[in-house]
C-alpha positions, 0 to 999 in steps of 0.5 A: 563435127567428130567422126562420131557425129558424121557417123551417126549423121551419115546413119541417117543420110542412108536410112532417109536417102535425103539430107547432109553429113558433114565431117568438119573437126577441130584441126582445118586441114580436112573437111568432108560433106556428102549431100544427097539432093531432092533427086536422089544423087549423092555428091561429096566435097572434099576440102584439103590443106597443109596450110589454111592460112594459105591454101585452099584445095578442094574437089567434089564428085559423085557416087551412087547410093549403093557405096552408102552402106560400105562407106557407114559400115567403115565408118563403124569399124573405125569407131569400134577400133578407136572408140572415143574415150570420156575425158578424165580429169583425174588423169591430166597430169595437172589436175587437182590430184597431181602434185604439180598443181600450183597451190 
């Protein structure tokens, strides 16, 4: 899941009060799922590793709703400064108009 998703999915974690928001990306070295349960507590896992092949550290805490509406405003800003950007064939470096493409 990308930041984007997490966001959105984090959105509506906050709107409903119920529900998961799960960042799990490409790269293995750092997983986040905040989980809000029937009786309204929000719990977070964190999973972090330099190495997944070996090593495995994680840890889980508590929040209260109110850090909600921060923790999806930051998440906000960081898609607003570092916006997800379409990918462009035309502009890989071996695509069909480049002259490295083999023929």
């Amino acid at each position: 899941m990308t930041l984007r998703g997490f966001t959105q999915q984090f959105e509506a974690l906050h709107r409903d009060l119920r529900g998961t928001a799960a960042l799990e990306p490409l790269e293995p070295y750092l997983k986040v799922k905040v989980t809000i349960d029937a009786t309204g507590h929000v719990g977070v896992t964190v999973e972090i590793t330099p190495d997944h092949m070996t090593q495995t550290h994680s840890f889980e805490f508590e929040i209260d709703q109110s850090y909600l509406a921060t923790t999806l405003a930051q998440c906000q800003r960081l898609l607003e400064r570092f916006p997800v950007v379409p990918l462009d064939a035309s502009r890989w470096p071996y695509s069909a108009a480049s002259p490295f493409t083999a023929r």
